[in-house]
N, C-alpha and C positions, 0 to 999 in steps of 0.2 A: 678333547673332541677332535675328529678325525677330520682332513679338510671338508670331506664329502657330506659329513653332518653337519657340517659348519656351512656350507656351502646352501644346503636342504632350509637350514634355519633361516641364513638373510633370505633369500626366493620365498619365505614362507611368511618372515614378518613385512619383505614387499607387496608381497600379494595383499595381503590381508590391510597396509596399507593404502593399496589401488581401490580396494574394493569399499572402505571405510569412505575415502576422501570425498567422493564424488557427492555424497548423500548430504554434508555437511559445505558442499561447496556452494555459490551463490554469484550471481554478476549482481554487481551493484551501482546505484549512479546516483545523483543527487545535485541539486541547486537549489543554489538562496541568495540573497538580496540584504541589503541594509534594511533596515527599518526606512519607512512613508511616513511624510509628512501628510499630516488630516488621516491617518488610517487610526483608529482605536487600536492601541496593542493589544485586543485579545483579537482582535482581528484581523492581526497584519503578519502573515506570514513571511517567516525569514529564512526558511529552509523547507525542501522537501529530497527525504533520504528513502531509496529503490533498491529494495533485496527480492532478488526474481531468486528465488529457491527453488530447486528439483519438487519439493510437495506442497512450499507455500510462498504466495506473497507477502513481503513485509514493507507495510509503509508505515514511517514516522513524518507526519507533519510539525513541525517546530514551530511556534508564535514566538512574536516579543513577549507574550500573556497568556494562559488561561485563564477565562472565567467561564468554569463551567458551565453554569444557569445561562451564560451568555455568549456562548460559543458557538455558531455553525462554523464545521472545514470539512472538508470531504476532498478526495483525491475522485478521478475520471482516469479510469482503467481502461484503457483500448486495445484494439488488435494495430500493429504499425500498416502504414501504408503498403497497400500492395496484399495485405491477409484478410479475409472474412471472418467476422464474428462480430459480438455484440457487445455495446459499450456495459458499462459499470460505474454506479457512484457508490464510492460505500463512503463513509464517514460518522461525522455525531451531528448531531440536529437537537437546535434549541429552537428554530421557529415559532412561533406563536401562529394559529388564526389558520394554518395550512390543514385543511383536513384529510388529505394524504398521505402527510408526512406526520409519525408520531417521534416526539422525543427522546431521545438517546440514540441509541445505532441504527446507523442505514443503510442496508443492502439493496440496492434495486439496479435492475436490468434494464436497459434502455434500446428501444430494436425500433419494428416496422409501428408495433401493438402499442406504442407507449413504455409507461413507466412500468414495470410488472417486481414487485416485493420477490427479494432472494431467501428462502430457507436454505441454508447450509449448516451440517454443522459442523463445529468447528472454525466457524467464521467470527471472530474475534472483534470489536471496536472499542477502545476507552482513551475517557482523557485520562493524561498524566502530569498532573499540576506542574507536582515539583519540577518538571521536565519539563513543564510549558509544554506540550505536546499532546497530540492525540495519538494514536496510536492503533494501525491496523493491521492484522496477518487474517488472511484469506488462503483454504487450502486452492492449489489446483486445479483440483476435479470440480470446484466451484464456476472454475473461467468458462469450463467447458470451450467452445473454439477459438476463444479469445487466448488458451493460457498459451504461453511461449514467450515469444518476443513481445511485448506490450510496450505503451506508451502511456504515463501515466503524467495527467496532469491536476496541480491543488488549485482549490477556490475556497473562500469563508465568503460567509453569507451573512446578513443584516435578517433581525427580524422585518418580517412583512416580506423580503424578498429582494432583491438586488445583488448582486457580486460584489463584494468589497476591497477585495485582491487575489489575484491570481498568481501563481507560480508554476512555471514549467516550461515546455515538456522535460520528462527525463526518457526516455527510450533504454531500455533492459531486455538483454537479452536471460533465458532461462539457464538457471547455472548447470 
């Protein structure tokens, strides 16, 4: 191979490496905590991990526990200070008694109007036992002017209603 074909070939499998990377790249942030005393371990959040991706959000909320049937966590998706748009809770919901809120995934929008239910698709929520974790990916186009730079913070919730522990913030930029 002559250098100049040689030359064509690295510029060619660079390129094509510049062009791959970006799509697969992501900022990412996260924190957690020991384990609470008086917190129930399906309720005591010990980690929350932030992948801002070019087409989706990814949150993993980590417990000391899952129990399914018994599990409210939901992450609170925002714009950072300083940017407009509109909050977000997505998460899993075990509530009992809320007739707003139905059981298993939560997408809703939070603004001037109240609470308002998200249709996306593509919008993702499940627990992950073995993981101890819930588990959310959110495209994008879902954030509408929230998506970029966001501020995402965890809560679990007790049936009937109350906070049980909180984690956060993590601030992500969009990769």
């Amino acid at each position: 191979m002559t250098r100049t074909r040689l030359g064509l070939a690295a510029a060619g499998v660079l390129a094509l490496v510049t062009l791959v990377t970006p799509a697969s790249h992501a900022e990412t942030g996260s924190v957690g905590e020991a384990p609470e005393v008086g917190v129930p371990a399906h309720l005591d959040l010990a980690e929350l991990t932030v992948a801002n991706r070019q087409r989706r959000l990814e949150v993993d909320l980590i417990l000391d526990a899952v129990a399914p049937r018994r599990t409210s966590a939901y992450a609170i998706v925002a714009p950072v200070a300083g940017r407009r748009g509109p909050t977000f809770v997505v998460g899993w919901s075990q509530l009992r008694g809320e007739p707003d809120v139905d059981r298993g995934p939560i997408f809703v929008r939070i603004d001037g109007e109240g609470l308002t239910p998200v249709r996306c698709q593509g919008a993702r929520v499940r627990p992950v036992p073995a993981q101890t974790a819930i588990r959310i990916s959110v495209p994008q186009r879902c954030l509408g002017a929230t998506a970029g730079t966001v501020r995402v913070d965890a809560l679990t919730e007790r049936s009937g209603g109350g906070d049980v522990d909180e984690l956060g913030p993590v601030r992500v930029r969009r990769g």
